[in-house]
PAGU-43449 format. One record per residue (C-alpha): residue number from 1; chain; x, y negated, z. Coordinates in Angstrom, 2 decimals, padded with zeros to 5 digits, m for minus. Example, Ala and Ser with C-alpha at 12.3 -4.5 7.8 and 13.67 -1.06 7.14 Angstrom:
BEGIN
+-----+---+---------+---------+---------+
!   k ! c !      px !      py !      pz !
+-----+---+---------+---------+---------+
!   1 ! A !  012.30 !  004.50 !  007.80 !
!   2 ! A !  013.67 !  001.06 !  007.14 !
+-----+---+---------+---------+---------+
//
This chain:
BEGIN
+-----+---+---------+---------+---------+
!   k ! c !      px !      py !      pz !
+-----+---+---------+---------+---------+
!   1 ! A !  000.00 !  000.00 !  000.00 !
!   2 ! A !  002.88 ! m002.36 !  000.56 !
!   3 ! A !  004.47 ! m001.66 ! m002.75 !
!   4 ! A !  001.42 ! m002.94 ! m004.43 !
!   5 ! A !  001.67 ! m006.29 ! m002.84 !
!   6 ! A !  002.22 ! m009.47 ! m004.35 !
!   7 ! A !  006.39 ! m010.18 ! m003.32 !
!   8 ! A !  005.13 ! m014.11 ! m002.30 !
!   9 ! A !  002.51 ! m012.57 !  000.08 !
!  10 ! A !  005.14 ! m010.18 !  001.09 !
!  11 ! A !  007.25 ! m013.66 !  002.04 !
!  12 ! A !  004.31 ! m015.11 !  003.96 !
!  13 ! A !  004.22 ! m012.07 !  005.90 !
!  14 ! A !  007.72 ! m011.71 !  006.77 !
!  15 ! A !  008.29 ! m015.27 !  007.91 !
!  16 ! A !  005.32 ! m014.82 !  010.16 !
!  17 ! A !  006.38 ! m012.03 !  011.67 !
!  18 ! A !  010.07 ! m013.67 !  011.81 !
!  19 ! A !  008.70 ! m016.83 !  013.40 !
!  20 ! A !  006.58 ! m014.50 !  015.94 !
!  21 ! A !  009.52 ! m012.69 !  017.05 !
!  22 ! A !  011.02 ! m015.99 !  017.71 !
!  23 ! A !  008.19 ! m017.64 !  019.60 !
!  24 ! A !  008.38 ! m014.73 !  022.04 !
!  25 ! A !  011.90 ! m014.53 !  021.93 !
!  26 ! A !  012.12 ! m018.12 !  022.90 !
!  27 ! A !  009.39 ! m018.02 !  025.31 !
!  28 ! A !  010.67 ! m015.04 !  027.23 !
!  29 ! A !  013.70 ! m017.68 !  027.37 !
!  30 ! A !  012.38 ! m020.32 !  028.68 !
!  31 ! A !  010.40 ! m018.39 !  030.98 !
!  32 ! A !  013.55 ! m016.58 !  032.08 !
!  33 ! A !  015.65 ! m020.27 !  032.62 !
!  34 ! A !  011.70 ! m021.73 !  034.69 !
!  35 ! A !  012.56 ! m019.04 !  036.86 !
!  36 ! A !  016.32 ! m018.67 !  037.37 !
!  37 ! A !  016.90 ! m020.38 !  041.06 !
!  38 ! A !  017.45 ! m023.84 !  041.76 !
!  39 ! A !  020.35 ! m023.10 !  043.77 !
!  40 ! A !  022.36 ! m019.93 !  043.96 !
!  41 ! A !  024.97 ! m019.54 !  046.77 !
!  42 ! A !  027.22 ! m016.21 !  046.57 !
!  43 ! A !  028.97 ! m015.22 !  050.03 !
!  44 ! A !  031.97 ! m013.46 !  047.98 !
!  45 ! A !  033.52 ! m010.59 !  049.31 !
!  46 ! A !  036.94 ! m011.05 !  049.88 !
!  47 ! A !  036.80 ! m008.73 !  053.27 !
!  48 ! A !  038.19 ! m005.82 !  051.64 !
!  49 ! A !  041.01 ! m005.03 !  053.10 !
!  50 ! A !  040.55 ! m005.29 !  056.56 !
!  51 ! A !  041.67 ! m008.95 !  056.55 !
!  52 ! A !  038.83 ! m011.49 !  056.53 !
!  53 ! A !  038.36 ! m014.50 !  054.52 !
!  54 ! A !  036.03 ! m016.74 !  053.44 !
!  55 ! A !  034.76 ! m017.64 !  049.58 !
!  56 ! A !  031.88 ! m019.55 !  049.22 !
!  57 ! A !  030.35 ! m019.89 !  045.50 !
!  58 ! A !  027.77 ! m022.44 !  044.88 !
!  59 ! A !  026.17 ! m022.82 !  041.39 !
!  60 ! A !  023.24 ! m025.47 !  040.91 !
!  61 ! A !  020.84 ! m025.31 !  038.18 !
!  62 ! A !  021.51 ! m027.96 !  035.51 !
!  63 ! A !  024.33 ! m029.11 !  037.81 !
!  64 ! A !  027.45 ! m028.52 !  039.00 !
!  65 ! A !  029.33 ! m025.38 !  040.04 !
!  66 ! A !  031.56 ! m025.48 !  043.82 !
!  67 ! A !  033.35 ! m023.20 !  045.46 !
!  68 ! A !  034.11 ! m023.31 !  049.36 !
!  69 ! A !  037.14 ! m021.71 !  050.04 !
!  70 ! A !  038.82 ! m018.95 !  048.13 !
!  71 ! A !  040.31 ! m016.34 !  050.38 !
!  72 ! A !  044.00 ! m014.56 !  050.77 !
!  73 ! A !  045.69 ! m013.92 !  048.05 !
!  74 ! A !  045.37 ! m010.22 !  047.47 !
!  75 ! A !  041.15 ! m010.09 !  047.80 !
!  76 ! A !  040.54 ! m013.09 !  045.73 !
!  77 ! A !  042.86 ! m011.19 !  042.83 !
!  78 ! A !  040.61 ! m008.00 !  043.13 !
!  79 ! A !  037.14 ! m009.61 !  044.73 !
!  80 ! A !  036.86 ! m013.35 !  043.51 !
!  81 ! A !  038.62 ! m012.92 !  040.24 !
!  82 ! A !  036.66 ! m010.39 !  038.80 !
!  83 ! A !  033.11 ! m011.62 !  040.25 !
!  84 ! A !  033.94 ! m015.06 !  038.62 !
!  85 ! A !  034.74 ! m013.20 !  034.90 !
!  86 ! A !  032.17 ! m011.10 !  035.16 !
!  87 ! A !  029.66 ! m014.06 !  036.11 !
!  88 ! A !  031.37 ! m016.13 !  032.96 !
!  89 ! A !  032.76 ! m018.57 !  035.24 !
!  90 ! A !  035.74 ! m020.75 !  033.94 !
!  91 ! A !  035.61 ! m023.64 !  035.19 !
!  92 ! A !  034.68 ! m024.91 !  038.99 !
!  93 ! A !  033.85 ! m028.84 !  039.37 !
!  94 ! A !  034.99 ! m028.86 !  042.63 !
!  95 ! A !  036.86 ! m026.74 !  045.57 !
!  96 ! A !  036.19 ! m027.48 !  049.09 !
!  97 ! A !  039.51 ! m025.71 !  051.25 !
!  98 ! A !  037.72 ! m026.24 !  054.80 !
!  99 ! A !  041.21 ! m026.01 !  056.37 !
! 100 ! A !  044.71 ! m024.98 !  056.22 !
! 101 ! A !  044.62 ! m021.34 !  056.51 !
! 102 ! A !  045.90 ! m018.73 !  054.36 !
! 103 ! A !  042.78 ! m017.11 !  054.35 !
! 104 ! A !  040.70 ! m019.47 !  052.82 !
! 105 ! A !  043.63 ! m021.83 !  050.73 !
! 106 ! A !  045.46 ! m018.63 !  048.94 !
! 107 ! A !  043.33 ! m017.84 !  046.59 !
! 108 ! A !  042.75 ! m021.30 !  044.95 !
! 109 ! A !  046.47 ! m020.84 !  043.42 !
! 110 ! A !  045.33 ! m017.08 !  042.06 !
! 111 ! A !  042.22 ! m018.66 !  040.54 !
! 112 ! A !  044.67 ! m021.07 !  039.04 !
! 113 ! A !  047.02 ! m018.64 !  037.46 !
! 114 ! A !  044.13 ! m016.78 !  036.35 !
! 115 ! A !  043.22 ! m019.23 !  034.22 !
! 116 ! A !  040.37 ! m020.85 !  036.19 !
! 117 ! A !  039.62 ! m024.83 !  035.34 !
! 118 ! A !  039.03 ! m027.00 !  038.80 !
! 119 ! A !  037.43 ! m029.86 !  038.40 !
! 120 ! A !  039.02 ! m031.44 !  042.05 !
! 121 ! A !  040.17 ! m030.50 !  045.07 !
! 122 ! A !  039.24 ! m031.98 !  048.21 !
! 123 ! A !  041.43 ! m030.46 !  051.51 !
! 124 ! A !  042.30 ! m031.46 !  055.16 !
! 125 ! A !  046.16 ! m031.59 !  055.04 !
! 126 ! A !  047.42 ! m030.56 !  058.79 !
! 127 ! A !  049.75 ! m032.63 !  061.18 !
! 128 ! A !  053.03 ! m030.56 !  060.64 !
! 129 ! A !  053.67 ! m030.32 !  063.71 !
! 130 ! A !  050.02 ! m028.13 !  064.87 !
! 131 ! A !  050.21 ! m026.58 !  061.43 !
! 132 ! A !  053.71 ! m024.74 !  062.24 !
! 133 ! A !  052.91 ! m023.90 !  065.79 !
! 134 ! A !  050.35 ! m021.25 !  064.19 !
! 135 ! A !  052.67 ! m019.86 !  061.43 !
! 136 ! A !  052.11 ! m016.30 !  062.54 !
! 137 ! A !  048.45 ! m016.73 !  062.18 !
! 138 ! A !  048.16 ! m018.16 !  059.12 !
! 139 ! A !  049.33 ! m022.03 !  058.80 !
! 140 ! A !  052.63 ! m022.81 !  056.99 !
! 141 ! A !  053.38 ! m026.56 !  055.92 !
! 142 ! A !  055.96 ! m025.50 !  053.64 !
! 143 ! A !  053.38 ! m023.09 !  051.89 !
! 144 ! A !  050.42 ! m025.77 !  051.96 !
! 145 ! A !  053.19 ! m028.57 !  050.03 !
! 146 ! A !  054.12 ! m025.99 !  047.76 !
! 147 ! A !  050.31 ! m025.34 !  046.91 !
! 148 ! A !  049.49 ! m028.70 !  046.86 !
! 149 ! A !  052.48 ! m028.86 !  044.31 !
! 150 ! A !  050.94 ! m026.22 !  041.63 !
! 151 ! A !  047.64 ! m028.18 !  041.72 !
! 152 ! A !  049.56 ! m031.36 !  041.19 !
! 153 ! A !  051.24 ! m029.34 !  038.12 !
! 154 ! A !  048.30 ! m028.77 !  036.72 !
! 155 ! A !  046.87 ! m031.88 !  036.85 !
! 156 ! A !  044.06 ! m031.07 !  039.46 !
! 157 ! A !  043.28 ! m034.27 !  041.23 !
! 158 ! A !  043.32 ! m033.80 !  044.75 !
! 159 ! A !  041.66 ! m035.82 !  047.86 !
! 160 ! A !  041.75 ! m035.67 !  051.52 !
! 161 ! A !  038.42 ! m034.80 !  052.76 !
! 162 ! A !  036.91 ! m037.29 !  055.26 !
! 163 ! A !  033.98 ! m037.46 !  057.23 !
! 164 ! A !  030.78 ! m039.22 !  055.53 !
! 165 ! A !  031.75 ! m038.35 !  051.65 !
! 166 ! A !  028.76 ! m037.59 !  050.08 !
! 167 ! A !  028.85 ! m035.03 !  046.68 !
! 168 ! A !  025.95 ! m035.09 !  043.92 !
! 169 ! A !  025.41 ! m031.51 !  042.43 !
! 170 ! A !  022.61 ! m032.35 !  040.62 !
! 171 ! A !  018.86 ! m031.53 !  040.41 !
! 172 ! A !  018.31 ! m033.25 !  043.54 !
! 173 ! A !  021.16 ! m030.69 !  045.63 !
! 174 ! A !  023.73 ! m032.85 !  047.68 !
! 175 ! A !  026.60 ! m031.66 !  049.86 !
! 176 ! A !  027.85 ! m033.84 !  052.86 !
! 177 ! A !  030.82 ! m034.20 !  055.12 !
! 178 ! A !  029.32 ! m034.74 !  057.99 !
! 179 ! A !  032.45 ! m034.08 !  060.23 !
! 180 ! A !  036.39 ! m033.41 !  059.54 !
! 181 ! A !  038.72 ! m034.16 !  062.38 !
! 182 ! A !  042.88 ! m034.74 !  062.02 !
! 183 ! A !  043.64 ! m032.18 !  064.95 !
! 184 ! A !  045.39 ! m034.97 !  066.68 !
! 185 ! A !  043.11 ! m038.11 !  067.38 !
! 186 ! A !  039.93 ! m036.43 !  067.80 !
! 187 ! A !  037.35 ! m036.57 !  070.87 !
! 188 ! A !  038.25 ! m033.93 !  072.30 !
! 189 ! A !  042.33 ! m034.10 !  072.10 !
! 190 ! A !  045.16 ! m032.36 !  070.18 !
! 191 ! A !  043.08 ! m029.40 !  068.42 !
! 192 ! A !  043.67 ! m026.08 !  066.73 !
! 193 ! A !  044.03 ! m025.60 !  063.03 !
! 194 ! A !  040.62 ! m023.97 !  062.93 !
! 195 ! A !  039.46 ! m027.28 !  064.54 !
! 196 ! A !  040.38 ! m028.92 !  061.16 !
! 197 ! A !  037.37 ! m027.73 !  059.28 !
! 198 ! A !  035.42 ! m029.48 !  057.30 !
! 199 ! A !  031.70 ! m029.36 !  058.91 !
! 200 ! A !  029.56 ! m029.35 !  055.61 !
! 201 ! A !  026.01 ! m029.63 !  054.61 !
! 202 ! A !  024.38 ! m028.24 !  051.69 !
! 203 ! A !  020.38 ! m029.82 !  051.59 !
! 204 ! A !  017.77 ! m029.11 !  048.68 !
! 205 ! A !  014.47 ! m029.86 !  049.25 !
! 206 ! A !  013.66 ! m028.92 !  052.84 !
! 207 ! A !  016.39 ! m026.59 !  052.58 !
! 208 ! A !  019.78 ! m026.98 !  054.40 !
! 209 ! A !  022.99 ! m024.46 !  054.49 !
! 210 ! A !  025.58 ! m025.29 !  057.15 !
! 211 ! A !  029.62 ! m024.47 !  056.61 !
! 212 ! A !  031.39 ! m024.98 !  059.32 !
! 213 ! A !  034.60 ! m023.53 !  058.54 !
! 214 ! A !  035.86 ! m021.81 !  061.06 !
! 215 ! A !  035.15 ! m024.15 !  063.77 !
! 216 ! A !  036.16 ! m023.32 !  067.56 !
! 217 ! A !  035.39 ! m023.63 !  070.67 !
! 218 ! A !  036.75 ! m027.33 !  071.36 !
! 219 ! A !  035.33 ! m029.05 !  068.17 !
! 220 ! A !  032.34 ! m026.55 !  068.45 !
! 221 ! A !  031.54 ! m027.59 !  071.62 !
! 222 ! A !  031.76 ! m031.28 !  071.13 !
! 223 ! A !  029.30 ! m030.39 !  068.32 !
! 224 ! A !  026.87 ! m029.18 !  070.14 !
! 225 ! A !  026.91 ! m032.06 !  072.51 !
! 226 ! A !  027.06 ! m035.20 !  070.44 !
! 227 ! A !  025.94 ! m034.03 !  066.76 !
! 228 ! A !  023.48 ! m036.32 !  065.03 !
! 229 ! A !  021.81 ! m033.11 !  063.58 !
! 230 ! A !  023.30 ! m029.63 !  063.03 !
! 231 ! A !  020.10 ! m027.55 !  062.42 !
! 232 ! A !  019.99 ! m025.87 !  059.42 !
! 233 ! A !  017.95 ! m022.87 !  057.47 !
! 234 ! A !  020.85 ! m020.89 !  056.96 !
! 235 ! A !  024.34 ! m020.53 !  058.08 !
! 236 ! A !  027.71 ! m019.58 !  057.56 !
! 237 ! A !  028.76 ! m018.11 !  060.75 !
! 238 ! A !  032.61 ! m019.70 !  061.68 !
! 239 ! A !  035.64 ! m018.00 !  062.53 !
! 240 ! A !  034.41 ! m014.88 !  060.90 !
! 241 ! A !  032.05 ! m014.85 !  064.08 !
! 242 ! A !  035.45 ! m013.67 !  066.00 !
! 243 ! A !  036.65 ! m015.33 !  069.20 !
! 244 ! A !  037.32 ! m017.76 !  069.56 !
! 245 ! A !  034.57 ! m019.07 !  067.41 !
! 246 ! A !  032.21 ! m022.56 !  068.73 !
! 247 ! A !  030.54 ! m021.85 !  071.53 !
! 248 ! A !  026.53 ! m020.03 !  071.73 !
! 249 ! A !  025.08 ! m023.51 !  072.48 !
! 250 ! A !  026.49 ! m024.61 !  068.52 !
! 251 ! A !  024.29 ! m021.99 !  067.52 !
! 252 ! A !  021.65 ! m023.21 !  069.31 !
! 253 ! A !  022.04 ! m026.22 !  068.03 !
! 254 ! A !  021.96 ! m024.97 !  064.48 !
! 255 ! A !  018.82 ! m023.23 !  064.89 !
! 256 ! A !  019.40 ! m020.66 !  061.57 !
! 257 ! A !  017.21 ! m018.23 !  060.52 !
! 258 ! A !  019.63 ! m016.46 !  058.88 !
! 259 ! A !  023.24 ! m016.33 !  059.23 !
! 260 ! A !  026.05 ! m015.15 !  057.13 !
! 261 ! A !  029.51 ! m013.51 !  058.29 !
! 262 ! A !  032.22 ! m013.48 !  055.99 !
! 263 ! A !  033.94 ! m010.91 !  057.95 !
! 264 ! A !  034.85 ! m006.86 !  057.83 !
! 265 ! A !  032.63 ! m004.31 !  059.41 !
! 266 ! A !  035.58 ! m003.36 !  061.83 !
! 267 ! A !  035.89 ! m007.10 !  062.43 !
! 268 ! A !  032.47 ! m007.61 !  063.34 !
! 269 ! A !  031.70 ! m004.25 !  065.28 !
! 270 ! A !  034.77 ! m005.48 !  067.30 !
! 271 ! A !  035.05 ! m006.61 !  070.91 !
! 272 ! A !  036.12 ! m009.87 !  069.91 !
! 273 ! A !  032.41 ! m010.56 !  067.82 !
! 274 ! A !  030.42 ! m008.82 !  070.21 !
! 275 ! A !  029.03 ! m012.41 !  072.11 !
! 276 ! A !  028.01 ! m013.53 !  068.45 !
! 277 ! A !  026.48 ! m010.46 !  067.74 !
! 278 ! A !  024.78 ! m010.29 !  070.95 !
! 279 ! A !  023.64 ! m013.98 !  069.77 !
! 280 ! A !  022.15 ! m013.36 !  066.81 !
! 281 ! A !  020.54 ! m010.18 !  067.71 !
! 282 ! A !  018.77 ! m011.92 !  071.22 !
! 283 ! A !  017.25 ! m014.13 !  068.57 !
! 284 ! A !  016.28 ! m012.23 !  065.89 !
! 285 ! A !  018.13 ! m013.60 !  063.37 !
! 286 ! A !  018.70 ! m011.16 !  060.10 !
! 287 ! A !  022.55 ! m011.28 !  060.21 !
! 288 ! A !  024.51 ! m010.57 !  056.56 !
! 289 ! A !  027.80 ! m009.54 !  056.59 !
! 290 ! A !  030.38 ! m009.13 !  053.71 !
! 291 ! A !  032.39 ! m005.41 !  055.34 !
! 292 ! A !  028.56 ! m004.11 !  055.25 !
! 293 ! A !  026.69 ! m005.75 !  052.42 !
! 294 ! A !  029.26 ! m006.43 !  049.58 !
! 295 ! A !  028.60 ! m009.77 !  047.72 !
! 296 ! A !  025.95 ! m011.52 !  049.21 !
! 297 ! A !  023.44 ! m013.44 !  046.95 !
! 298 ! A !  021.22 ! m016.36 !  048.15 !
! 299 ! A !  018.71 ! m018.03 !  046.00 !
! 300 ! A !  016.93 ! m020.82 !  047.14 !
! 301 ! A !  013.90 ! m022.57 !  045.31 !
! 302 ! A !  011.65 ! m025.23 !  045.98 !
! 303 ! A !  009.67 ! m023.63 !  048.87 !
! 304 ! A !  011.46 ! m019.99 !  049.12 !
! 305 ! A !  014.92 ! m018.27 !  050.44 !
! 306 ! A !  015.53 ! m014.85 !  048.80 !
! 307 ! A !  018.95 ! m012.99 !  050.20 !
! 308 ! A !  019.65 ! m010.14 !  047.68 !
! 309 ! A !  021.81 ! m007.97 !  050.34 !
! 310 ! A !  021.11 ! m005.97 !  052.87 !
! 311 ! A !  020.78 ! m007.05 !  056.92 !
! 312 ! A !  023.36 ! m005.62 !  059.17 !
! 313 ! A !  021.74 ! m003.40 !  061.44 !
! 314 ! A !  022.42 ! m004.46 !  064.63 !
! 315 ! A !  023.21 ! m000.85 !  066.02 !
! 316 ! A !  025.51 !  000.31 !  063.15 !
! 317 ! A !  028.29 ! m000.58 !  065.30 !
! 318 ! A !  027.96 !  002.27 !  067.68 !
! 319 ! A !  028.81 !  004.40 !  064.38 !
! 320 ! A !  031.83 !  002.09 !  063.68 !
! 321 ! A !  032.89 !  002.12 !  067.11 !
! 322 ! A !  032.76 !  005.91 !  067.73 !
! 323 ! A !  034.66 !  006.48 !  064.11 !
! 324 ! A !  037.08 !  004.48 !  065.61 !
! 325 ! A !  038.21 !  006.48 !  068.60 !
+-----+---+---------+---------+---------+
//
């Protein structure tokens, strides 16, 4: 029956069904970009190895792409690396390095030689002085000039970040400084190098993320007491929610309803977590951690949270612990 056809109707016909294809084609598109989240934040797993770190990717819709912190060395070349190819991601606008630890600074020089494209760098540069003091756990001057070096190299502009800077992502997303201390003039006294961190907020909509670094007990504490306002949806639990993390009334302060660990399962079924844990689970807060869950996705829209990852199960420990012995 087709072969008897006229060949212009048999044109006709074929554009229609060309152009159909192509409507739903490009509707299932644009259906598929109406949905994708306004705001995706990724809790990368670089806690592979039994040494903890923290890698924060953010990626706004029709905005800009961030990543907070990077990890050691080694996980960011098998974790980071490979999430970031696989997800097509060449270029990051900005890095935030909350402070001068090897465990969240290394891996911005792997992304680098990878052939990642930053944007900027923004960093808290350490007294020398409080920076060497902690060389065995993590905080080397000579290594943090030699860093700051390669980015200069490659022509990554780089800032000191300071409290109050404000940071557009787009689509109505903004990311604050709301606190960064020196370690040496602060209100509470000569600090730690944990006590560097950058205390950050991520808001969209009525949404708000906290990243704290890994803030301690001292600058934690002072948070908790003089803070304009700390609460926030969701949050990235500091210090790997290891003592000697900011103190339980920080968390109260904070208010999450769910909280994220970037820390092993050894780590956190450890003695040194357990007054966090306890926190969280007194609460009822659903409690995500990297050791347990792998890569842990967040998507927020305008009036919804979705965590694609499995809770931690608050007695899984007692299976840790006992493999342990």
């Amino acid at each position: 029956m087709w072969a008897n056809v006229p060949s212009s109707i048999k044109k006709i016909k074929l554009t229609l069904i060309v152009l159909l294809i192509a409507f739903l084609v490009g509707g299932a598109y644009g259906l598929y970009v109406s949905r994708k989240p306004a705001v995706v934040w990724t809790m990368v797993n670089v806690n592979t190895t039994g040494l903890q770190g923290d890698a924060n990717l953010i990626q706004v819709k029709g905005g800009k792409t961030i990543l907070i912190d990077a990890g050691y060395r080694g996980p960011a070349s098998s974790q980071l690396i490979p999430y970031l190819l696989k997800n097509n991601i060449k270029f990051i606008d900005v890095v935030f390095i909350t402070h001068p630890h090897r465990d969240h600074y290394e891996g911005v020089g792997v992304m680098i030689k990878a052939g990642v494209k930053i944007g900027a760098i923004y960093s808290n540069i350490p007294d020398k002085e409080i920076c060497d003091k902690e060389i065995p756990w993590g905080c080397n001057y000579k290594d943090i000039v030699q860093h700051h070096e390669l980015f200069q190299q490659q022509g990554i502009p780089t800032y000191r970040g300071a409290q109050g800077q404000k940071f557009d992502l787009g689509n109505g997303v903004k990311l604050n400084i709301l606190y960064a201390f020196n370690g040496v003039s602060t209100p509470v006294g000569e600090t730690d190098v944990n006590d560097l961190s950058f205390i950050m907020m991520l808001k969209y909509k009525n949404h708000k993320i906290i990243f704290p670094g890994d803030v301690n007990q001292d600058i934690g504490g002072y948070l908790a007491e003089h803070a304009n306002d700390i609460s926030a949806e969701l949050l990235k639990v500091p210090h790997h929610g290891t003592e000697s993390v900011a103190p339980n009334s920080f968390f109260d302060r904070v208010k999450p309803q769910f909280a994220f660990v970037p820390a092993p399962t050894g780590l956190w079924c450890s003695k040194r977590s357990e007054r966090i844990r306890d926190w969280f689970h007194k609460n009822a807060i659903p409690v995500y951690v990297n050791g347990y869950a792998g890569h842990v996705r967040v998507e927020l829209n305008d009036t919804s949270v979705r965590v694609i990852a499995d809770p931690f199960p608050y007695g899984y420990c007692k299976k840790v612990n006992r493999g342990l012995k």
